[in-house]
C-alpha positions, -999 to +999 in steps of 0.1 A: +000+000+000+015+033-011+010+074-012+016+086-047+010+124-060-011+116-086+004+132-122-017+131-154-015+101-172-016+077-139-039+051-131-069+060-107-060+057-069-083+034-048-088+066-029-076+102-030-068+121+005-079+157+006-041+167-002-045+154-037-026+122-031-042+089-043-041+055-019-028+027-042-021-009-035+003-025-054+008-064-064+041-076-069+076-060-073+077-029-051+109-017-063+103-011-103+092+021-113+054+034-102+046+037-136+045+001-142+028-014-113+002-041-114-031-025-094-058-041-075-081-019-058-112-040-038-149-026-053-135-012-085-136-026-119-117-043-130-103-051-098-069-053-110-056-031-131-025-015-149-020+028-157-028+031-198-010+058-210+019+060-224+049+055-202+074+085-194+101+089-208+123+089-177+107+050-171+112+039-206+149+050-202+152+037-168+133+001-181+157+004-214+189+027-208+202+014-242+202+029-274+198+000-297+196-012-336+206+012-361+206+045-343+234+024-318+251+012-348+252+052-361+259+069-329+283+046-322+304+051-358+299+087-355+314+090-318+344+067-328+345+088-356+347+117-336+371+105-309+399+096-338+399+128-352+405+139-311+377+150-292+381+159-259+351+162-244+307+155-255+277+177-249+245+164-254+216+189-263+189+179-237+162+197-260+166+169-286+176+141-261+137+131-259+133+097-275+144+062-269+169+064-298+184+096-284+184+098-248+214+115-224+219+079-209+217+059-238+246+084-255+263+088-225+270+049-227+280+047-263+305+079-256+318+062-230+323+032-252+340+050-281+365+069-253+345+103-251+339+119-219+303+134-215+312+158-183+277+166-164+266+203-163+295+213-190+282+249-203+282+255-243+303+286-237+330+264-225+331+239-257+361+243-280+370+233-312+384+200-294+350+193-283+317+183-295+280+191-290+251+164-303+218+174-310+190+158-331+169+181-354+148+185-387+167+178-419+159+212-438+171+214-474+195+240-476+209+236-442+241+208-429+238+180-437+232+153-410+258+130-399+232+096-397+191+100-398+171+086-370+140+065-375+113+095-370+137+109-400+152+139-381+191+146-381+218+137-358+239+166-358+275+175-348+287+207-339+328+214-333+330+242-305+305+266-290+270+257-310+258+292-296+282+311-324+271+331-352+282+305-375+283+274-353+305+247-369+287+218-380+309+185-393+303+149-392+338+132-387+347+106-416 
């Protein structure tokens, strides 16, 4: 039997306390993420039950924190890529870090495979030309062009140095 804060998206709580916060008793493993429980609640049907929308991110990378299939395969040849031609360090643009394919932990692993350091709360104003930022966008016509293509057909992009100048260096390593 738990307290949860209920947040959009969860299953319904057996009960809800005048705080907001739902009564929920959970069957099985108490230790996987609250997203994911197995329900039962006595006097409500079904009886047992499961949340039905869409996991969160944040659970989906904590059940899966590997990137896998072809965008591992890619990210993986372009951060090898990347650390032969000397890269020091890896930022990862958070913005863009929002799917299962290109997630901070999932890239942090594969960095850490091909020998590039992804140093936590690094600022874009300290990037130099020996170090590289990741971010995965829109392929626009006119505009770089990307280093792999991801499955929902946007871009994985590298940029060499500070992506915050006026003509930020984009370059996919050979």
């Amino acid at each position: 039997m738990l307290l949860h804060a209920v947040q959009p998206g969860d299953a319904p709580p057996c009960q809800r306390l005048r705080d907001g916060r739902g009564v929920y008793v959970a069957l099985g493993d108490a230790f996987k993420p609250f997203e994911t429980y197995t329900l039962i609640c006595p006097g409500r049907h079904p009886e047992i039950y499961h949340r039905t929308a869409p996991l969160s991110l944040e659970t989906e990378v904590q059940m899966h924190p590997e990137i896998t299939g072809a965008p591992h395969t890619m990210l993986l040849h372009v951060l090898v890529g990347l650390h032969r031609e000397g890269i020091r360090e890896l930022a990862i643009d958070t913005a863009s870090a929002d799917r299962l394919f290109f997630q901070s932990t999932g890239i942090e692993r594969i960095a850490a495979a091909a020998q590039i350091p992804v140093p936590p709360g690094i600022s874009l104003k300290q990037l130099t030309s020996e170090d590289a930022y990741l971010l995965r966008q829109p392929i626009r016509p006119g505009e770089p062009e990307p280093c792999g293509r991801f499955p929902d057909g946007t871009g994985l992009f590298v940029i060499r140095g500070d992506p915050m100048a006026a003509n930020p260096a984009y370059r996919c390593p050979r």
